[in-house]
Structures are given as structure tokens and as C-alpha cells.
C-alpha positions as CSV (number, residue, x, y, z in Angstrom):
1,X,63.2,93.7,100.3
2,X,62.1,97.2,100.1
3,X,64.0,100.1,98.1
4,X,65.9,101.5,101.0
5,X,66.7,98.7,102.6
6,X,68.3,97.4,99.2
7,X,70.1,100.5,99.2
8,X,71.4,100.3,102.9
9,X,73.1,96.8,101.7
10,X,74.7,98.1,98.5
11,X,76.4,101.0,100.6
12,X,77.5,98.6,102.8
13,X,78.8,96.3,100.1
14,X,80.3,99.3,98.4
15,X,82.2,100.2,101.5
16,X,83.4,97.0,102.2
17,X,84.9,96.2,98.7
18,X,86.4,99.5,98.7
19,X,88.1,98.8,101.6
20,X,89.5,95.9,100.2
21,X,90.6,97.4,97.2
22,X,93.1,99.6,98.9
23,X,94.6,96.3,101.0
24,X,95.2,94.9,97.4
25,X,96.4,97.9,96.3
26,X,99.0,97.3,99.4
27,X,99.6,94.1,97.7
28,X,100.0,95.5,94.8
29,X,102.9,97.6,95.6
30,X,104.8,95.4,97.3
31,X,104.8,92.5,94.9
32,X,106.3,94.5,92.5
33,X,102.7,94.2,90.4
34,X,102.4,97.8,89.8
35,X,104.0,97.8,86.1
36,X,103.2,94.2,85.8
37,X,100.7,94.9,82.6
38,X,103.6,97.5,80.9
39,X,106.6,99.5,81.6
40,X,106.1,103.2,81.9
41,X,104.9,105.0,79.1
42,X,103.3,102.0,77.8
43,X,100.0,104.6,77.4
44,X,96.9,102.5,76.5
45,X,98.5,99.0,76.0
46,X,99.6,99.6,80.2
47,X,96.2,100.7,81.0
48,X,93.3,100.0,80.7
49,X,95.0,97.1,78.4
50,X,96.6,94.9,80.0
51,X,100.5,94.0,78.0
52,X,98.4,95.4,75.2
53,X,95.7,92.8,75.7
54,X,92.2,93.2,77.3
55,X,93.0,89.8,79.3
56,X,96.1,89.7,80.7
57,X,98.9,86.7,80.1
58,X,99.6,83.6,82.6
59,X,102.2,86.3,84.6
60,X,101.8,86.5,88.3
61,X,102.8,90.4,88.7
62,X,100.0,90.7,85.7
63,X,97.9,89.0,87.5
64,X,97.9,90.9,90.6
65,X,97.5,94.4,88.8
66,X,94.7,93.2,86.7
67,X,92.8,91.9,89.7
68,X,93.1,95.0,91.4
69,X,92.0,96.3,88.7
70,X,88.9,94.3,88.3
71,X,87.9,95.1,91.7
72,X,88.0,98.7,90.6
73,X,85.7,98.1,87.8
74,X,83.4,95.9,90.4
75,X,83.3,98.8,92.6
76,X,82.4,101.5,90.2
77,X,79.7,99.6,88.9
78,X,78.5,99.4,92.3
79,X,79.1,103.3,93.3
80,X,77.3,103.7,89.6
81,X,74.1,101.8,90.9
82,X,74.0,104.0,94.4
83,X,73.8,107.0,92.1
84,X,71.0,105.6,89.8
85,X,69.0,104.4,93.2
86,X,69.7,107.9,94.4
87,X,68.2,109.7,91.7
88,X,65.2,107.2,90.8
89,X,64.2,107.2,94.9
90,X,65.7,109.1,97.1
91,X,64.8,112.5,94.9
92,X,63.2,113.8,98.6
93,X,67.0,113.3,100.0
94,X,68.9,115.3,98.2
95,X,72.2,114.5,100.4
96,X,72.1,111.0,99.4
97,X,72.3,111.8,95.7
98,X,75.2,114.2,96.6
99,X,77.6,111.9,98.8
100,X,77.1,109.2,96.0
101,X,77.9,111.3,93.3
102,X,80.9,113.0,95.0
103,X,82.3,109.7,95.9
104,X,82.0,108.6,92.3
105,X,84.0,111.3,91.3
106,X,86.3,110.6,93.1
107,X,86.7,107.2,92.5
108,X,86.5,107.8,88.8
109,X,89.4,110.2,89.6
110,X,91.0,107.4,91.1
111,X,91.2,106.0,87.9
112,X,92.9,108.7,86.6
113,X,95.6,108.8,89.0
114,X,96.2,104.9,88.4
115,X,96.4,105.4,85.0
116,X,98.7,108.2,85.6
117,X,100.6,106.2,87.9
118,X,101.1,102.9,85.8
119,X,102.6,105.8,83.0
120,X,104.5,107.1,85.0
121,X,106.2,104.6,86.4
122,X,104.9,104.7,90.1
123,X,105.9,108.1,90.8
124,X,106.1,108.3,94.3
125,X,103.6,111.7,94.7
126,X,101.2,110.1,92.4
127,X,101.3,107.0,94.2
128,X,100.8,109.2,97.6
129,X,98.0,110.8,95.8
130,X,96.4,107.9,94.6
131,X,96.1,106.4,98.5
132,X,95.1,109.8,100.0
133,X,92.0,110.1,96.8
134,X,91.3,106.4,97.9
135,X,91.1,107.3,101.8
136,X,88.7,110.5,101.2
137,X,86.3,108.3,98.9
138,X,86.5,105.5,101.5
139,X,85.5,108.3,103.9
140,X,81.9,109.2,101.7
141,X,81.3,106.0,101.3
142,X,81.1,105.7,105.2
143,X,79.1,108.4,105.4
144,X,76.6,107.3,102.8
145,X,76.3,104.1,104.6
146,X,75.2,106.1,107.3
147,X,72.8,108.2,106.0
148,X,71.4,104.7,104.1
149,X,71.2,103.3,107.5
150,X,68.8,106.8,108.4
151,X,66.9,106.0,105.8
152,X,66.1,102.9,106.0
153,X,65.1,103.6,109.3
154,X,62.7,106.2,108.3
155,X,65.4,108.9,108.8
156,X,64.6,108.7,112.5
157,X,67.0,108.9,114.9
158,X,68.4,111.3,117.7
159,X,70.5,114.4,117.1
160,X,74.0,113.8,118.7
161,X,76.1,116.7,118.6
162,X,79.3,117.1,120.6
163,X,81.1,120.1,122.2
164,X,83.0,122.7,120.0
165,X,86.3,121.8,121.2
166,X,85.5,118.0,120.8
167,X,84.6,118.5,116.8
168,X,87.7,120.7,116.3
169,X,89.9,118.2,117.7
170,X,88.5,115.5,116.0
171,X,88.9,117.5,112.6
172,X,92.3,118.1,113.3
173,X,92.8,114.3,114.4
174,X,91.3,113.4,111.0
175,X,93.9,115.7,108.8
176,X,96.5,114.4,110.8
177,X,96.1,110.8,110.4
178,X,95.2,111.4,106.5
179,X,98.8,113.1,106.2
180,X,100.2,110.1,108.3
181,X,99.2,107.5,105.6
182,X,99.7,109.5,102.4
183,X,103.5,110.2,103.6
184,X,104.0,106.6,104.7
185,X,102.6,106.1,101.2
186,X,105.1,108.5,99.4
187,X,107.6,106.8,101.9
188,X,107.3,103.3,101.2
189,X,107.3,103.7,97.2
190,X,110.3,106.0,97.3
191,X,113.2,104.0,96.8
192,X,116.1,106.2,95.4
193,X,118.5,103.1,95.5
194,X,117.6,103.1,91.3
195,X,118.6,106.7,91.0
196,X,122.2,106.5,91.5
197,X,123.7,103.1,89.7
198,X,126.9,103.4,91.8
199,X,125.0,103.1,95.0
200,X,122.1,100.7,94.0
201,X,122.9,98.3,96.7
202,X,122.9,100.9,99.7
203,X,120.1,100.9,102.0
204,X,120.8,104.4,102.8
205,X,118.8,105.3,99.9
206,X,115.8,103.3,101.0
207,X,113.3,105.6,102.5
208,X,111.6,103.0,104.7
209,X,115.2,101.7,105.7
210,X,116.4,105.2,106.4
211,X,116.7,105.0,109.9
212,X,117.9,101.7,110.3
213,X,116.1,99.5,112.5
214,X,115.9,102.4,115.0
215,X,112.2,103.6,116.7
216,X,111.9,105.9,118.6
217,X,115.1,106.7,117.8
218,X,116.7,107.2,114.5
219,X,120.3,106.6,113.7
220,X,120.9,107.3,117.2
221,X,118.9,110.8,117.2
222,X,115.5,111.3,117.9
223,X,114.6,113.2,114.5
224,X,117.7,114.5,112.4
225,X,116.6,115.9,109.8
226,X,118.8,117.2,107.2
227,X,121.2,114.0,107.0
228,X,119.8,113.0,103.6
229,X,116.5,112.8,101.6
230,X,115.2,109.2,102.3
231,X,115.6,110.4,106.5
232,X,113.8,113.2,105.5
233,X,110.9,111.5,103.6
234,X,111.1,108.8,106.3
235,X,110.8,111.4,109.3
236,X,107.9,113.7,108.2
237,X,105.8,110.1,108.0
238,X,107.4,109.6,111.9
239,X,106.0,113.6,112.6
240,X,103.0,112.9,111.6
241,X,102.4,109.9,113.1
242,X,103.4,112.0,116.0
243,X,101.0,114.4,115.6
244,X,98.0,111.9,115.2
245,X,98.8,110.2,118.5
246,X,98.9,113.3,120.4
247,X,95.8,114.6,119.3
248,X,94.1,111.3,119.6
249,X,94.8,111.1,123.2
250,X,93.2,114.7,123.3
251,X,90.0,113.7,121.7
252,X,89.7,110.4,124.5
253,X,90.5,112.8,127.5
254,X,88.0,115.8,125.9
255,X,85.5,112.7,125.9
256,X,86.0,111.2,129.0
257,X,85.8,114.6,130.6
258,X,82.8,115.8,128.8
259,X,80.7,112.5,128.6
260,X,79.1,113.3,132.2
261,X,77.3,116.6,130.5
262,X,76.4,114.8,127.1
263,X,73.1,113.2,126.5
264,X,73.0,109.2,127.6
265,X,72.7,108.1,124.0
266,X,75.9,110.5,122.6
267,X,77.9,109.8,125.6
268,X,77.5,106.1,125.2
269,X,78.8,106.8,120.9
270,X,81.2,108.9,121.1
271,X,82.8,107.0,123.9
272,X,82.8,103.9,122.0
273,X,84.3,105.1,118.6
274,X,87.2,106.8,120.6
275,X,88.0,103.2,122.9
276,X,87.9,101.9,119.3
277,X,90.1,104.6,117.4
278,X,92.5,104.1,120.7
279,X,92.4,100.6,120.6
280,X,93.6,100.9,116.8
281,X,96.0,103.2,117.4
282,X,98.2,101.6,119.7
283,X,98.1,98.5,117.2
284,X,98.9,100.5,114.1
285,X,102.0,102.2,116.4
286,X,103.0,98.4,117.1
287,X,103.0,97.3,113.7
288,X,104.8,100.6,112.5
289,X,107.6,100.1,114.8
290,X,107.6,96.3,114.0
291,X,108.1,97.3,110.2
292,X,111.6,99.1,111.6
293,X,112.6,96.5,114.0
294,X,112.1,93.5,112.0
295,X,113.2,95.3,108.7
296,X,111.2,95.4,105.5
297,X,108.3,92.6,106.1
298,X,105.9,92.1,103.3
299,X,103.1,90.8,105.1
300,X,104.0,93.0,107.9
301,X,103.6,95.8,105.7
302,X,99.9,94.5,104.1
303,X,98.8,94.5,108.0
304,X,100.1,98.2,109.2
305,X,98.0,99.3,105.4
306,X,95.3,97.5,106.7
307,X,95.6,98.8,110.6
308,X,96.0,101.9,109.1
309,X,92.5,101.6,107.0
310,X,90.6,100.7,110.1
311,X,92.0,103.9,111.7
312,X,90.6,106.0,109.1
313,X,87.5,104.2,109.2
314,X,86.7,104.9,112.7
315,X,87.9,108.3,113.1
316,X,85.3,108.7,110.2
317,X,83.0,107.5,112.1
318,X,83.8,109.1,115.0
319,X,83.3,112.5,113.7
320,X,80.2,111.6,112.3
321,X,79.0,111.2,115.5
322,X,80.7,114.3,117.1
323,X,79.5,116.4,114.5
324,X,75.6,114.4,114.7
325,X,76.1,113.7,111.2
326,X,72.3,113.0,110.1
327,X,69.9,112.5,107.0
328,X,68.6,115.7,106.8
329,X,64.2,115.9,106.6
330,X,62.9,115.1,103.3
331,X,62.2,118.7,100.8
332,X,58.4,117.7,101.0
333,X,58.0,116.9,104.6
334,X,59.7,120.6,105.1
335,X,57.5,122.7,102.5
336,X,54.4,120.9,104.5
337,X,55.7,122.2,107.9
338,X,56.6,125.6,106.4
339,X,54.4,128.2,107.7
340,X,51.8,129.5,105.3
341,X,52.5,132.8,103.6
342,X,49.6,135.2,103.9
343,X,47.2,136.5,101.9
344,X,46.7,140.1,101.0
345,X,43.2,141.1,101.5
């Protein structure tokens, strides 16, 4: 198997157990694992220890946090690898080295905010951070899959660029959809039953809960906000969501309309990625109003995080193709072609 073919499959394999990390990081959450190797300010015996050991007891919630964990570790070691390929072979593509590393800062970064979040006791803006870090590093990994892909194809392959007003929607489409998951994130860890003892047993206090079992509609308003915190917290996730669907529908009327005055090849991308981000989109809706009609649903909620993933994941991808994201020429191949500088007589 040659060098950049090799590298091609780790990205890919990278990608993919990323992606698998944040559904158990879904699982995580809501098993109750997320202090299940120490309480909060535990400090080292929480994390990286495990109940103060480095392998963790016969204790299912301990169980569950220490294999997320070890996924983690999996995948830096694997991110770790892309970097050391990057810089041993790919020294002509500098933008390979720089995705990797980026997205291993991140991810190491990641760490941080776990740690942070395990001492903190699941803090719900640390544990909104820690999904939206995770969604930006899933993004570079998507992107350094594609430029893997480039290279193991010789870095040939047609320039596919979109309209102006295609790319800024589909930016604005992305930072929508981002904000959508990090507030369901903050939503759906911030409980405030536990901060008032005489009211630990109302679901009023429940952020996911907070408009009953209500969509559209919520307690028998369309969005009142104002009526109390968890409506509030629960609302801005609804806006959002909002937001992302409207814009969406944008990008597949911009392409439908546009597609007749794009090149065969980008017509035939860019229309698939948006049937596929559509096609996702309606299901993730479903499944979001399922979690408020059929009331707090574990696996229910494990599926709308992973629905939610794949929506990420192809607006990615999407954009990559609107904005003809490609492996730039090699530095040699570009001094070679650079036009001689002449010689005073």
C-alpha cells in the first residue's frame, strides 16, 4: 500500500471514530456516566484516574466514562500519526500538515474541556463547549480526509466553485446549525430541578421538559419567552433550529436555481450534498419533535445526537464543495512553473 493511500485510510478511520466518540459521548450524558470515575473536584483521581485508579472498578457508570475515554486516547493516537505522516511525506503539501495539526489541537483541547468538565461537575456551558470543540474538529477532520483523498489521487481533480451567494448561505447555514447543537447541548444538561431542594420534583425546572410535550407550540404559545429560565434555554435551541431550517431550504432553492449555469461535474455535487443535508434535516426535525412528544427518551435522545452529527457532516461537506475546497499544488511543482527572474547583463 503506498504512503498516500495509507494516509487516505487513517483519515478516514480517524473521522469515523471521531464520530463515534461524540455518539458515546451522547451516551455518556445520559446514563448519568459523566462523574462516574469521581464527584466534582475530585482533580486528578476524577481524571485522567479513574476513582483514583488508572483502571477503573466493576461500576457500570465507570465503565461507560472510561470507555469514552479510551476512545479519546484511540483517537489521538491516531490524529498524532496523521501529523507525523504529514511532516515525514507530505512536506510538498503544506495544507495537509496544517489541518492535521489544527485538528489535534483541538482535540487535545478537548481534553481539556473534559477534564474541566468532570471537575466541574458537568457544568452546563462547559458541557456545550465541549460538543461544539468536538463538532469543529469533526469538521477538519472531514476536510483532511478530503484533501487525503486529492492526494492520493495525485491531487488531480476539477475546481468546483459555486456562486457568491451559494457560499454565503452555506456559511451562514453552517454557524447556524453549529449553534443549534451546542444550545440543545447546554439544554439537555441543564437541569435546575437540583438547584432548588423545595422544587426538585418539578419538571418546570427541566430545560428539555420546559415546554411540556408541546412542538410547534410551547405551553400553548409559539415562543414565550420570558416565563422562566429552563423556557428560555429550551427556546433559543427551538430559534435556532429555526434558523437552520430556513436557511437550508435557501441553499436547496439557490442550487436548484443555479445548477443549469454550473459546470456538469459541480452541478451534479452540490446537488447531491444539499438532497442529502435535506434529507437529514427533515429527520433530525422528526426526531426533535419526537423527543417533546414522547417525553424524555433515552435512546431517542442518542439518535437526534447522532442525526444531528450526520447534519454537520454533510453541510461540511457541502461547503467544501461550494467553496471547491482543493489540495492546493505541491511548493516544488510551483517554483518549477514560476517564471524565471532575469539576468542583468
Amino acid at each position: 500500500m503506498t504512503i498516500p493511500r495509507l494516509f487516505r485510510n487513517l483519515a478516514y478511520a480517524t473521522t469515523a471514530l471521531t464520530f463515534v466518540l461524540m455518539i458515546v459521548g451522547g451516551v455518556v450524558r445520559i446514563s448519568d456516566s459523566g462523574l462516574g470515575c469521581g464527584p466534582a473536584g475530585s482533580g486528578t483521581d476524577g481524571w485522567p484516574l479513574c476513582g483514583g485508579r488508572l483502571i477503573p472498578g466493576v461500576d457500570t457508570n465507570m465503565l461507560v466514562e472510561y470507555g469514552h475515554r479510551a476512545l479519546a486516547g484511540i483517537t489521538t493516537v491516531l490524529l498524532v500519526s496523521l501529523v507525523v505522516m504529514s511532516v515525514l511525506y507530505f512536506r510538498s503539501r503544506p495544507w495537509i500538515l496544517r489541518v492535521a495539526g489544527v485538528a489535534l489541537a483541538m482535540l487535545l483541547g478537548q481534553a481539556v474541556l473534559g477534564a474541566l468538565t468532570v471537575e466541574h461537575g458537568l457544568t452546563p456551558a462547559l458541557v456545550a463547549a465541549h460538543l461544539g470543540v468536538a463538532m469543529l474538529t469533526l469538521a477538519l477532520l472531514l476536510v483532511l480526509s478530503r484533501l487525503a483523498s486529492q492526494a492520493c489521487n495525485g491531487g488531480r481533480s476539477e475546481r468546483l466553485r459555486a456562486a457568491a451567494p451559494l457560499r454565503i448561505v452555506s456559511v451562514l447555514a453552517l454557524a447556524a446549525v453549529l449553534a443549534t447543537i451546542v444550545a440543545g447541548g447546554y439544554m439537555a444538561s441543564h437541569d435546575l430541578r437540583g438547584s432548588d431542594p423545595k422544587q426538585a420534583r418539578s419538571e418546570a425546572l427541566d430545560a428539555h421538559m420546559a415546554c411540556g410535550k408541546q412542538f410547534p407550540a410551547c405551553n400553548d404559545a409559539f415562543l414565550p419567552f420570558g416565563e422562566s429560565k429552563a423556557v428560555d434555554i429550551h427556546l433559543t435551541h427551538r430559534v435556532f433550529m429555526y434558523m437552520s431550517v430556513l436557511l437550508i431550504v435557501a441553499l436547496l432553492v439557490l442550487v436548484l436555481r443555479q445548477r443549469s449555469r454550473m459546470e456538469p461535474e459541480s452541478s451534479r455535487a452540490l446537488t447531491r450534498w444539499v438532497t442529502t443535508v435535506v434529507g437529514v434535516l427533515l429527520l433530525q426535525v422528526l426526531l426533535g419533535a419526537l423527543n417533546v412528544w414522547l417525553g424524555e427518551q433515552e435512546w431517542l435522545i442518542v439518535v437526534h445526537l447522532t442525526a444531528g452529527t450526520l447534519l454537520w457532516s454533510a453541510l461540511v461537506m457541502f461547503c467544501a464543495n461550494a467553496f471547491g475546497l482543493q489540495l492546493p499544488e505541491p511548493a516544488a511543482a510551483k517554483r518549477r512553473d514560476r517564471p524565471a527572474e532575469a539576468v542583468p547583463a
